[in-house]
C-alpha positions in Angstrom: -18.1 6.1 4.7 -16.3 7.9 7.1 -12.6 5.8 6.9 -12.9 6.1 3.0 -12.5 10.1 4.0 -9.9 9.6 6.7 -8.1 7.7 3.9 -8.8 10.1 1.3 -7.3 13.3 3.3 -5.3 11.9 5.9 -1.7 9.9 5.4 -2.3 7.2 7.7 -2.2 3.5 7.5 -5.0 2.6 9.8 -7.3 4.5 11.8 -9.2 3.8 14.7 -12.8 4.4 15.2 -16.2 4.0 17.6 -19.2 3.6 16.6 -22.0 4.5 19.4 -25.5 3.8 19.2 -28.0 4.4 21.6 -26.3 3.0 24.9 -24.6 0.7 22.6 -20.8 0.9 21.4 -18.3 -0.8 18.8 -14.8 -0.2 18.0 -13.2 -0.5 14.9 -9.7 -0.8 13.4 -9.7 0.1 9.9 -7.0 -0.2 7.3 -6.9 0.0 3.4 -8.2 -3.5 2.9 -10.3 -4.3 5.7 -11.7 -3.4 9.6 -11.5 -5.5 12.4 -14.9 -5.0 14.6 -15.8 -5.6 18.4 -18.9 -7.1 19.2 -21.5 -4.1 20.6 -21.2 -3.3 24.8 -23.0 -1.3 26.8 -20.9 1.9 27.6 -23.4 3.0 30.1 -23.3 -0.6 32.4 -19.5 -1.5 31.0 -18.1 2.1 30.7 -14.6 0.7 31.7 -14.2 -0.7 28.1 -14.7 2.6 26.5 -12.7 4.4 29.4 -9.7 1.7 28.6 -9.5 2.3 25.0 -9.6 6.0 25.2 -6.8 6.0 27.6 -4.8 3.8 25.8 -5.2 5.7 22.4 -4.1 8.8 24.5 -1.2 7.1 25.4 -0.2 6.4 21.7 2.4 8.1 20.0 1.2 9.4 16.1 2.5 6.3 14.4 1.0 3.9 16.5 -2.4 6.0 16.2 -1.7 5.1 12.3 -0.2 8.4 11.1 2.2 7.2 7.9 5.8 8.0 8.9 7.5 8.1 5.2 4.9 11.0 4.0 6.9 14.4 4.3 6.3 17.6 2.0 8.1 18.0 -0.5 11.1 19.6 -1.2 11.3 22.8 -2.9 13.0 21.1 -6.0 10.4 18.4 -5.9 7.9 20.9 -6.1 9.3 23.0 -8.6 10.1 19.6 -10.7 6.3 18.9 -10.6 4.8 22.1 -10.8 6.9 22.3 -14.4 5.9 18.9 -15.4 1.9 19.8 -15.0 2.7 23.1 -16.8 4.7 21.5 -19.4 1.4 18.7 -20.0 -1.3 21.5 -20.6 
C-alpha cells in the first residue's frame, strides 16, 4: 500500500498517483478515507491523457498537489516542552 506510506511520512491531505500496467494506465486520487479511480487507457495509443495530467500536476502549486499547509516544525519551546514531558514519563 503505497498511499498508506505517503500518509504515514508525508503531511499531506491527498495524494495523487498512476498506476501503469503493461500499456495500460490508471490514475488515482487518494485521501484518508477513500481514492477516486479512472477507468484503465492506453498510454501508448491515448498518450495525450497521461501527457495532460502530468502537465497539469506540474502546474500545481504544493497545496494543491495535497501538501498540508497548517503542519510547521515546532518551535523551540514546543520542543523543549515535549522533550521534558517524554523525559518526565520514563
Amino acid at each position: 500500500m503505497y498511499a498508506q506510506e505517503q500518509f504515514a511520512h508525508q503531511h499531506c491531505g491527498f495524494l495523487f498517483q498512476i498506476l501503469i500496467c503493461g500499456s495500460k494506465a490508471r490514475f488515482f486520487r487518494w485521501d484518508r478515507s477513500s481514492a477516486l479511480v479512472t477507468q484503465a487507457f492506453d498510454y501508448v495509443k491515448e498518450p495525450r491523457y497521461l501527457l495532460e495530467f502530468l502537465l497539469g500536476y506540474m502546474r500545481l502549486g504544493e497545496v494543491e498537489r495535497g501538501l498540508d499547509p497548517s503542519v510547521r516544525l515546532a518551535t523551540t519551546l514546543e520542543s523543549d516542552t515535549f522533550r521534558k514531558a517524554v523525559e518526565e514519563f520514563i
